[in-house]
N, C-alpha and C positions, 0 to 999 in steps of 0.2 A: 515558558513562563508559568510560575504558579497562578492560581486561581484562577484560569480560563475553562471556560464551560466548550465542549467541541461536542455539536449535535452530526454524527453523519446521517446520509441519507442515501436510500437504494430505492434504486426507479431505472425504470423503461422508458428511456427518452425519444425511442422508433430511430430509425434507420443515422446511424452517423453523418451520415453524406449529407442529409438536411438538416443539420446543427451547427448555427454560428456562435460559436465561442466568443467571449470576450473577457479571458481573466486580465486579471490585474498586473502590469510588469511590472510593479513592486513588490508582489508576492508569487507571482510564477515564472520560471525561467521559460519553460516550455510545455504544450501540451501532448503527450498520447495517450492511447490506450493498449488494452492490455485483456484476451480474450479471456472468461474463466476459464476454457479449458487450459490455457496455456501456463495460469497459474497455479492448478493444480497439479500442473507435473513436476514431478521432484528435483530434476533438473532445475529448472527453473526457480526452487526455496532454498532459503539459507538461515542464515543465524551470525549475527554479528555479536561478537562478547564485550564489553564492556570492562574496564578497570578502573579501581577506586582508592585513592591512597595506596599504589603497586601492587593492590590484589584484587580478583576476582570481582565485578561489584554485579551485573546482571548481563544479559542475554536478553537481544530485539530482534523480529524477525528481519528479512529482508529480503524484494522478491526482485529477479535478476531480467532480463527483456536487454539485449543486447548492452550500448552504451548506456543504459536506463538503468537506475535502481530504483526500486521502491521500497525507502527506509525509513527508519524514523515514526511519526504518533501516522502518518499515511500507512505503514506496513502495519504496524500495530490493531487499527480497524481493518485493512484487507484480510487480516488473520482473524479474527472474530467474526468480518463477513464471511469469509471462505468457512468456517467452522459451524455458521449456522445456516448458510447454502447448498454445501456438499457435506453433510455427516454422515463420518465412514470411509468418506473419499479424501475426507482432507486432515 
């Protein structure tokens, strides 16, 4: 949807194992995660094209983790956080 403001946020929330989740099921299917390293390897990065009226319209990133995608305005910031995390590397 147009006009939505989407603030991300990067934090160190200490060890997984003692983090209880509670998103929303009307807004998450499911929860993982997804090491940096794992996403910086190229394996792992994609690009999904887009078309717009039978042509060309744009190119989103997309990052791959088995049954998992990570696509959509979620790849969109992992790609901006990965570019201001690992420059050079990503």
């Amino acid at each position: 949807q147009q006009g939505q403001l989407v603030a991300p946020v990067v934090a160190n929330l200490g060890p997984l194992e003692d983090l209880t989740l509670t998103p929303s099921p009307d807004e998450v299917e499911e929860v993982f995660t997804l090491p940096l390293a794992h996403l910086l390897r190229e394996e792992n990065q994609g690009y999904t094209h887009y078309r717009t009226a039978g042509r060309y319209g744009y190119t989103l990133p997309v990052f791959l983790n088995g049954p998992h995608k990570v696509w959509g305005l979620t790849a969109i910031i992992t790609e901006l956080t990965l570019e201001l995390l690992a420059p050079g590397r990503y």
